[in-house]
NUTIKOL-70672 format. One record per residue (C-alpha): residue number from 1; z, x, y. Coordinates in nm, 2 decimals. Example, Ala and Ser with C-alpha at 12.3 -4.5 7.8 and 13.67 -1.06 7.14 Angstrom:
<pts>
 num      Z      X      Y
   1   0.78   1.23  -0.45
   2   0.71   1.37  -0.11
</pts>
This chain:
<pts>
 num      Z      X      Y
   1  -0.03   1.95  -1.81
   2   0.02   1.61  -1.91
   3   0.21   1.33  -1.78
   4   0.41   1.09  -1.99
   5   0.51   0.74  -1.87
   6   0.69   0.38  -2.02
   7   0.42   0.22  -1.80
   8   0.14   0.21  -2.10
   9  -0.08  -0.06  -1.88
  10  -0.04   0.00  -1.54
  11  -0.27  -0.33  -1.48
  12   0.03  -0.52  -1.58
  13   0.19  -0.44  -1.20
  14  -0.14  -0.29  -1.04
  15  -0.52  -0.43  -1.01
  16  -0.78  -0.43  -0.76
  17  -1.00  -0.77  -0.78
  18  -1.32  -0.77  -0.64
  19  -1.45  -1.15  -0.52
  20  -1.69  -1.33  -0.34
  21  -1.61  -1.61  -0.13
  22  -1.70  -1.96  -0.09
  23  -1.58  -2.11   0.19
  24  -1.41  -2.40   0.09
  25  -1.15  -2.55   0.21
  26  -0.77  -2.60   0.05
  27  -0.80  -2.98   0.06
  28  -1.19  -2.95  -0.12
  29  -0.99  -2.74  -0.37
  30  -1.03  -2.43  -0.22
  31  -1.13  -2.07  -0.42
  32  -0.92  -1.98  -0.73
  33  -0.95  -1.61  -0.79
  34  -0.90  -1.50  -1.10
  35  -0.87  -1.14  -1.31
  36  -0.55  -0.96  -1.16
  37  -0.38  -0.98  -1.49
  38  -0.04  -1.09  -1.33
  39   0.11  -1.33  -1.08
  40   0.09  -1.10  -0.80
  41   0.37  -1.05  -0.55
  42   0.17  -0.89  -0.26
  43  -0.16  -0.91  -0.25
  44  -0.39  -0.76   0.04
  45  -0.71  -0.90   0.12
  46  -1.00  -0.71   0.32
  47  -1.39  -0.83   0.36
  48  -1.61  -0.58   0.24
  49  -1.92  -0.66   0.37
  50  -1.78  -0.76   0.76
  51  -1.54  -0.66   1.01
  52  -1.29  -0.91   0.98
  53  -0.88  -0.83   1.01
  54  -0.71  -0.74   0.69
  55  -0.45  -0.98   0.51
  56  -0.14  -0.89   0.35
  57   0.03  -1.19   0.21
  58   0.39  -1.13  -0.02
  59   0.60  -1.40  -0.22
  60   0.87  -1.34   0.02
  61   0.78  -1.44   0.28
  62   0.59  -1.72   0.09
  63   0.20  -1.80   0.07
  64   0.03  -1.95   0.39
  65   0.17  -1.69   0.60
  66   0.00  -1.29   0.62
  67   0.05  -1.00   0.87
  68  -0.27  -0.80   0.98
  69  -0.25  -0.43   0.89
  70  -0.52  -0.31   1.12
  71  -0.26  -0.43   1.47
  72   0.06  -0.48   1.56
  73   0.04  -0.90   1.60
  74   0.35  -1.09   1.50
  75   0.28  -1.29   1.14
  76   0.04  -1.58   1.14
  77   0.12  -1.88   0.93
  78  -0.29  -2.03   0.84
  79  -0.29  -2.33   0.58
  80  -0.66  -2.19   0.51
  81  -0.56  -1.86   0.38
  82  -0.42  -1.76   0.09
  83  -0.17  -2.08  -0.05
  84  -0.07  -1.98  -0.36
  85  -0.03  -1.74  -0.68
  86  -0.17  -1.82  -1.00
  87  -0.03  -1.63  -1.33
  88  -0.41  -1.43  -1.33
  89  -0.50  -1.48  -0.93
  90  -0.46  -1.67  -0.65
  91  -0.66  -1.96  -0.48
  92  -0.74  -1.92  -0.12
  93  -0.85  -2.19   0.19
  94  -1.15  -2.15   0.40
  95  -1.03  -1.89   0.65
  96  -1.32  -1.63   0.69
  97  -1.12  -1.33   0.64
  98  -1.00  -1.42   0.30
  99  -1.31  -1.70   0.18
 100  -1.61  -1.69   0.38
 101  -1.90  -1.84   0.25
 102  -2.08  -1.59   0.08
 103  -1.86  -1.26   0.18
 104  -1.76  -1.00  -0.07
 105  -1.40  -0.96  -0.04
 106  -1.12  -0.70  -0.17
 107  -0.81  -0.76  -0.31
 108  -0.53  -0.52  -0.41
 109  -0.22  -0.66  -0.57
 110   0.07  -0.54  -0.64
 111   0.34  -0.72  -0.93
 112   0.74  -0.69  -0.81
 113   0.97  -0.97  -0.92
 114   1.34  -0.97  -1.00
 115   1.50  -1.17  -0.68
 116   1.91  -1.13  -0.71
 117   2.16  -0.86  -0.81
 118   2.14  -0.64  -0.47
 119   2.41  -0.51  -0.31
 120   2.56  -0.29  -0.12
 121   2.39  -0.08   0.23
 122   2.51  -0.21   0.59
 123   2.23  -0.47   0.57
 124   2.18  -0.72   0.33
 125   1.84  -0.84   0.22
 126   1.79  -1.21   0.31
 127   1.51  -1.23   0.06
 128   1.37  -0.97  -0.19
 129   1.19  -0.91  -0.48
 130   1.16  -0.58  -0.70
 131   1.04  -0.46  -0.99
 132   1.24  -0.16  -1.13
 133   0.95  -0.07  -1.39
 134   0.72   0.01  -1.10
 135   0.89   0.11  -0.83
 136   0.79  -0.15  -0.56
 137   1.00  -0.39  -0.39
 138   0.93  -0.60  -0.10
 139   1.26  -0.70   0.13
 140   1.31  -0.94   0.43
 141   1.62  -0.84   0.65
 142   1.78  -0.89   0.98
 143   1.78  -0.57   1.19
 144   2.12  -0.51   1.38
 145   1.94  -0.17   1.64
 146   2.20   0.01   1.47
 147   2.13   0.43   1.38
 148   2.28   0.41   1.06
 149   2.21   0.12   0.92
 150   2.11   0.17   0.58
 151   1.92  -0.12   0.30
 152   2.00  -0.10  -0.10
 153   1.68  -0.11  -0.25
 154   1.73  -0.11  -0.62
 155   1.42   0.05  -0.76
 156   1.73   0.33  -0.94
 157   1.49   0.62  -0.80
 158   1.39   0.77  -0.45
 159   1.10   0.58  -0.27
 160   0.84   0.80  -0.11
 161   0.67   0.49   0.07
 162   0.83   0.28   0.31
 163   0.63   0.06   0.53
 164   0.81  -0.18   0.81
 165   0.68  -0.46   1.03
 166   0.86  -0.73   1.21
 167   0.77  -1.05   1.17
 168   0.84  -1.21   1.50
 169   0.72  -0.94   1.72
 170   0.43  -0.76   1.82
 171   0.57  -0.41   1.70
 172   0.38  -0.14   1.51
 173   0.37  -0.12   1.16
 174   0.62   0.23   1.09
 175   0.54   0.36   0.79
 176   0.76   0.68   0.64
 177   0.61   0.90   0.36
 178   0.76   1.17   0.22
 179   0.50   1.44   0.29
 180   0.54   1.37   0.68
 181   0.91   1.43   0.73
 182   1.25   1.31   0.75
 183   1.24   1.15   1.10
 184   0.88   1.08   1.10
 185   0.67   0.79   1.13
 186   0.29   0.71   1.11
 187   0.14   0.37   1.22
 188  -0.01   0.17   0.97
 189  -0.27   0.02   1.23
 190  -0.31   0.39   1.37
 191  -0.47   0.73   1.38
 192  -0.14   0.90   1.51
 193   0.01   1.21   1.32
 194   0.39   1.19   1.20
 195   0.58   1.07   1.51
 196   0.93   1.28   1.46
 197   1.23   1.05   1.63
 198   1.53   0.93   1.53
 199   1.51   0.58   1.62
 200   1.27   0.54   1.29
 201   1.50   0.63   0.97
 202   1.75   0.81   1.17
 203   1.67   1.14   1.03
 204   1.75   1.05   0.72
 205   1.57   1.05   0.36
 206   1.60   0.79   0.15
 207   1.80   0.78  -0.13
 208   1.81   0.63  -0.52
 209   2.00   0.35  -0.37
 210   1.94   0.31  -0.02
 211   1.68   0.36   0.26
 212   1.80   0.47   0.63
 213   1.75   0.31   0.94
 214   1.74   0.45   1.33
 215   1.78   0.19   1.62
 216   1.40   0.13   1.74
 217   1.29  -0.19   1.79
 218   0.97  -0.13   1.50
 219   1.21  -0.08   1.19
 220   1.56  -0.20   1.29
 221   1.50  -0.49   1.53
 222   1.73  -0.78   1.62
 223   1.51  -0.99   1.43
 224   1.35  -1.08   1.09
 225   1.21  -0.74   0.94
 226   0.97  -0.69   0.62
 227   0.97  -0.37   0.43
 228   0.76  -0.27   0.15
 229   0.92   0.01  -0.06
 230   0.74   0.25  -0.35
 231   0.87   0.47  -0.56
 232   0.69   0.75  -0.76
 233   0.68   0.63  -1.15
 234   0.56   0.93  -1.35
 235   0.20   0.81  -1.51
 236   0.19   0.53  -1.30
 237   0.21   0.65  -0.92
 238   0.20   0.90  -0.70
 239   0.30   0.97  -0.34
 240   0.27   1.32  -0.23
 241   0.07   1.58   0.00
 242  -0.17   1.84   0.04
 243  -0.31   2.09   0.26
 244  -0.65   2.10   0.33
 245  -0.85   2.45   0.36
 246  -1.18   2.33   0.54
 247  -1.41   2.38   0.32
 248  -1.63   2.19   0.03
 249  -1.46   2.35  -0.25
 250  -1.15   2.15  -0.11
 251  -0.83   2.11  -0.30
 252  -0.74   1.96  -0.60
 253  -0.44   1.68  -0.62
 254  -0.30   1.62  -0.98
 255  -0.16   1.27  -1.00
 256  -0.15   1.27  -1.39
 257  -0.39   0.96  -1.39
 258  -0.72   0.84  -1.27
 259  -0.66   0.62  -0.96
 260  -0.74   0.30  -0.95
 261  -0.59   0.30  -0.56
 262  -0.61   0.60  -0.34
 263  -0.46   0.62   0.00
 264  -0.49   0.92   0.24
 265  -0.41   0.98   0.62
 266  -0.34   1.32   0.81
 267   0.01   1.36   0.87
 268  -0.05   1.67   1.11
 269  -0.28   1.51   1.33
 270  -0.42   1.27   1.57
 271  -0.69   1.12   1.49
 272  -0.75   1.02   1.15
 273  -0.74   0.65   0.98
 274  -0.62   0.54   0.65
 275  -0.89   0.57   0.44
 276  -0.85   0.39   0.05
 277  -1.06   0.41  -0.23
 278  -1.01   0.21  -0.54
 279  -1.18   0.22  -0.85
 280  -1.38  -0.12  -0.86
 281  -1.63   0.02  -0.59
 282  -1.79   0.32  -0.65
 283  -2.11   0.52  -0.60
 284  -2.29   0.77  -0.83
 285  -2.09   1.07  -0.88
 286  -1.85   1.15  -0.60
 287  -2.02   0.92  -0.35
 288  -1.71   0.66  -0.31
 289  -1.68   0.36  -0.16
 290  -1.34   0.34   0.12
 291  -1.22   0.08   0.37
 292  -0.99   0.12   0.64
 293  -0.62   0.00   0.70
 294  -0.56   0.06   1.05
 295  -0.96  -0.09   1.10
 296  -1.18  -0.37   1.07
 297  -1.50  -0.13   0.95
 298  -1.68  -0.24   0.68
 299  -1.72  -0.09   0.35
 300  -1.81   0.27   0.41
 301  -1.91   0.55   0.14
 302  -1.88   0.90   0.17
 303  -1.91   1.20  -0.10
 304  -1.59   1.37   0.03
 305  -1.36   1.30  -0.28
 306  -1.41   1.28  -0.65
 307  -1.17   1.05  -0.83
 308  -1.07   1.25  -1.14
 309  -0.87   1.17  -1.47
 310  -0.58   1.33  -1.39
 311  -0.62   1.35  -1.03
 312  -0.85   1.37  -0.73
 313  -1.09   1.71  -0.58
 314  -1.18   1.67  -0.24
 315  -1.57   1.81  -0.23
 316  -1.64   1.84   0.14
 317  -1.47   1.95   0.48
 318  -1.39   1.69   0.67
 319  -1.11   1.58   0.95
 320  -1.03   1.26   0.78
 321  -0.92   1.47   0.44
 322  -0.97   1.81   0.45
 323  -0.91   2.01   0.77
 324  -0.80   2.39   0.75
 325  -0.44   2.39   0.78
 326  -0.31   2.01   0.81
 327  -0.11   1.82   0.59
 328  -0.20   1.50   0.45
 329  -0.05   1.22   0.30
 330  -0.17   1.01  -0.02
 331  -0.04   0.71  -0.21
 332  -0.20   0.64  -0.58
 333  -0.19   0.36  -0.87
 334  -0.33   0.43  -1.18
 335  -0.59   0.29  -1.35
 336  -0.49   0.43  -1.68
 337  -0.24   0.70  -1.74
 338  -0.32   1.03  -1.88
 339  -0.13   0.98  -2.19
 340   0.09   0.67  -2.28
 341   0.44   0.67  -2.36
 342   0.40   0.82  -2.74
 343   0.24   1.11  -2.59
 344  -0.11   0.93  -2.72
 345  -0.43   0.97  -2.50
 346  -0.54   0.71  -2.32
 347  -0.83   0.86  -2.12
 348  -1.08   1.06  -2.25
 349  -1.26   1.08  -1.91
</pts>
């Protein structure tokens, strides 16, 4: 089986950066990272190496201002966090959870970028920025509590990610993925399973030109909204499920590439965080690195997952990925795909 993609370097749109910080201040000149490979339009930032709150900062909301994916807090504007993009980086104040002296930080980045043409949907975008070639756009929008209400997206293909936040309020982070149900929601800075209502995306799947909203306050709001949208680009990305059969000959996932970002969660049930792995931090053999969205943890490593060139094998029985029975969700970027858009090999892993 191969997969076949346009993307032929998915670090043009993708790249984790590893860093360590310096604890410098914006008006001492601050901490320029460099090695991304792009001008980034989201960028998330965890400390490895301390429990700190993540950061997720995006270009449209603008730099200096970042949500925490671990709670539910309303944005937080910080002229000591991260203040700007750089074509290969971004440079960074002296806030501990992005610059500490000394810390070993993580950031992933994601590239989006074309910011007019929309149209169309009951709700309007006030700001957005997309990148068609990826699949990923990031959209600010005004909720109206309206079941119904639908957003044009413009990534021309069906998203299997969405992930919501307010910005104003203290709301939970509703994230739909397409392995958990039409109606369903998971919390970003959660353990829940799939919460099945209508008041989330109304019941309704997205579409190649639209995503559906319910009426709840946590994704349709009278208020500034963010959403952050992914579609599945053959060779690139990957956004699908599995079912785990409890034991350490666990299942195999084919994604077509090896991943150089790997997010999994339970869909099923309770219980379970967000664990990601990424291919900058890893052990001997299948002992991986993983840090937590919906926690503060540090850096962790387990042996329960092998990162593959075409995919990923889950090695050990475990409730975070591999209980008998239960489904679970998983979001991957490649690091490389499998073969590039001639049909030439690119991994020989």
């Amino acid at each position: 089986m191969a997969a076949y993609t346009t993307i032929d370097d998915p670090g043009l749109f993708y790249n984790t950066v590893l860093y360590t910080g310096n604890g410098t201040a914006i008006g001492s000149g601050g901490l320029t990272v460099t090695g991304v490979g792009f001008q980034a339009d989201m960028t998330w930032i965890k400390r490895r190496n301390g429990t700190d709150y993540h950061n997720l900062h995006d270009a449209v909301r603008g730099a200096g201002i970042r949500f925490y994916t671990n709670v539910g807090n309303a944005e937080d504007a910080n002229s000591e966090i991260l203040t700007s993009w750089t074509s290969d980086g971004f440079t960074l104040g002296s806030s501990g959870n992005v610059n500490g002296d000394g810390q070993l930080q993580l950031a992933w980045n994601w590239k989006a970028g074309t910011t007019s043409g929309l149209s169309g949907g009951t709700i309007t975008p006030s700001a957005y920025s997309i990148n068609t070639t990826s699949g990923f756009g990031i959209y600010a929008y005004t909720g109206n509590v309206t079941s119904g209400a639908t957003i044009t997206h413009g990534l021309g293909i069906v998203p299997k990610l969405i992930i919501v936040k307010s910005r104003a309020a203290a709301n939970s982070w509703e994230v739909f993925h397409a392995a958990s149900g039409n109606g369903d929601a998971m919390q970003l800075n959660g353990t829940g399973a799939g919460d099945d209502s209508t008041a989330y995306w109304n019941d309704t799947s997205p579409t190649s030109s639209v995503f559906s909203l319910g009426n709840g306050t946590d994704t349709n709001r009278s208020g500034t909204m963010m959403a952050y949208v992914f579609a599945p680009v053959q060779g690139y990305s990957a956004m699908g499920s599995y079912v785990g059969n409890g034991n350490a000959d666990g299942p195999f996932v084919y994604t077509g590439f090896r991943s150089a970002f790997l997010m999994i969660k339970n869909a099923t049930a309770a219980g379970g965080s967000w664990h990601i792995y990424n291919n900058k931090v890893l052990g001997y053999n299948i002992e991986n690195h993983f840090l937590e969205a919906d926690g503060t943890t540090v850096e962790a490593y387990d042996d329960n997952l092998d990162l593959l060139s075409n995919g990923f094998k889950i090695k050990r029985h475990t409730g975070a990925l591999n209980t008998s029975g239960e489904t679970y969700a998983y979001t991957a970027f490649a690091e490389q795909p499998f073969v590039n858009s001639n049909g030439v090999p690119c991994n020989a892993r």
